[in-house]
Each structure stands twice: as structure tokens, then as C-alpha cells.
C-alpha positions in Angstrom: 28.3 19.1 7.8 30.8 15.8 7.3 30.4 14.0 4.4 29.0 11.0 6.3 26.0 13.5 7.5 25.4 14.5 4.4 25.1 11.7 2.9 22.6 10.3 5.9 20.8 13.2 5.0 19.9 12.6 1.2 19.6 9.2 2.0 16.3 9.9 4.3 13.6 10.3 1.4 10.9 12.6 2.2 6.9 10.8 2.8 5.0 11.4 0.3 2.6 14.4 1.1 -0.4 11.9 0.6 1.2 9.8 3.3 1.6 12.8 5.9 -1.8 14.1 5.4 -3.3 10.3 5.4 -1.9 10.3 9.1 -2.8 13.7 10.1 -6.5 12.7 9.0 -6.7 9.6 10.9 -5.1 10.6 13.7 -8.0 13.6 14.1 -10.1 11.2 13.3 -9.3 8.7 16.2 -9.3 12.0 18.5 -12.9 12.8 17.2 -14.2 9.3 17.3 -13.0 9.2 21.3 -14.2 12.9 22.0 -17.8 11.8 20.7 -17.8 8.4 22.8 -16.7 10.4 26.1 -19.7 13.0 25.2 -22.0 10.6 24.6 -20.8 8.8 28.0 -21.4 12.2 30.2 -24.8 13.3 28.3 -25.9 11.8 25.4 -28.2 14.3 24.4 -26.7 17.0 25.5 -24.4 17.0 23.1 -26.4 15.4 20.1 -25.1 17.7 17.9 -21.4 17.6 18.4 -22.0 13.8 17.7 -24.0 14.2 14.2 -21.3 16.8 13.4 -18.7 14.2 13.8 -21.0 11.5 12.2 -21.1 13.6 9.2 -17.5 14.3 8.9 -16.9 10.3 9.1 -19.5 9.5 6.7 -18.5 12.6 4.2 -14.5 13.0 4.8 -13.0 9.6 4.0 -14.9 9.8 -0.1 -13.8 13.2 -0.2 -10.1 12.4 0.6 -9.7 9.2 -1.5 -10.7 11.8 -4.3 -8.0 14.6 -3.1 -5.6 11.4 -2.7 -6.2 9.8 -6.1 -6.5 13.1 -8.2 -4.5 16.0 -6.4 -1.7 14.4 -4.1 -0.8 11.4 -5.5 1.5 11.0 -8.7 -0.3 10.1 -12.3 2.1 6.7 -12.3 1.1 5.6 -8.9 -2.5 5.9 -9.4 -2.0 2.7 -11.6 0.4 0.9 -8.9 -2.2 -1.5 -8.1 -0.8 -1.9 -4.4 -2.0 2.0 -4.4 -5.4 0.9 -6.2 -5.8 -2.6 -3.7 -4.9 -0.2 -0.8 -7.9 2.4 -1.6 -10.4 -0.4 -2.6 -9.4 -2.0 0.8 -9.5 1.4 3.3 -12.9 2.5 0.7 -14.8 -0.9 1.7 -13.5 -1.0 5.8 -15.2 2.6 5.7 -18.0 1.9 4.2 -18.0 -1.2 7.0 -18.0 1.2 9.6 -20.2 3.8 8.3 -23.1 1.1 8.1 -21.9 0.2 11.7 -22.3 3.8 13.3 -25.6 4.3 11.0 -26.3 1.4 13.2 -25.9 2.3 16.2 -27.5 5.4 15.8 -30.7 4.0 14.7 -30.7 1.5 17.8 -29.9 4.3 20.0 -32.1 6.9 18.4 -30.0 9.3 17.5 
């Protein structure tokens, strides 16, 4: 490898392993959240369970993760970065805006 390469190569820092599985997580989440809106679109009630399954994973994933994030995957000297700390507070409150939004909805359309 030339010098140039090599030097292009430790240059590139590797994410952060909270940052890859953030992404993986919200991308399967975006995939879920579709998949349950196309179900409920064909049948709703035929597939009452696969949306409840899904509910529950929304309403019981994000908590669990901010814990994994903040106490497993995430540096002790970051946890008091407080753009780490305004980041969580920020994603923890637009969750819990959502979660009272699809609560919601599934009251209105008794789910």
C-alpha cells in the first residue's frame, strides 16, 4: 500500500459502535413502522397482532437502548458531553411524542 493510502486509511476514524447500532435500530425501525402501516392497509384486523408486536417494540426498545447507549456502548467521558446528554433528552422526549401519538391512534381506531 503507498504511503499516501496508508495514510488515507488511518485518517478515516472508525463510528463509534453506539453510532452504527443507533442506525441499524432506526433503520429496522422505519422498515417496521412501514410493514405495520401496509398490514393495517390490506386487513387491519387480520393482522392485529403483528401491529401490537411492533407497538410494543416501539414503546419498549427506544428506553431500553438509551440505557445500553448510556451505560454499555458509550464511553464514561462522553456520557457527561452534554451535546451527548441534550442529544438523548431530545430523541427520549420526540419518543415519548410519538408513543402518546400511536397510543392515540390506537385508541381512536380500537386497537
Amino acid at each position: 500500500m503507498s504511503s499516501a493510502g496508508a495514510e488515507r486509511a488511518r485518517s478515516i476514524e472508525r463510528r463509534p459502535t453506539h453510532e452504527v447500532w443507533g442506525q441499524g435500530f432506526a433503520i429496522t425501525g422505519g422498515i417496521l413502522a412501514l410493514l405495520s402501516v401496509g398490514l393495517y392497509l390490506l386487513n387491519p384486523h387480520k393482522y392485529q397482532p403483528i401491529h401490537l408486536g411492533i407497538l410494543a417494540s416501539w414503546v419498549l426498545g427506544p428506553p431500553l437502548w438509551f440505557i445500553l447507549e448510556t451505560y454499555r456502548l458509550v464511553e464514561k467521558d462522553k456520557r457527561i458531553d452534554p451535546h451527548f446528554r441534550l442529544a438523548q433528552e431530545l430523541f427520549s422526549k420526540l419518543w415519548l411524542a410519538a408513543s402518546a401519538f400511536i397510543g392515540a391512534l390506537a385508541s381512536i381506531f380500537k386497537y
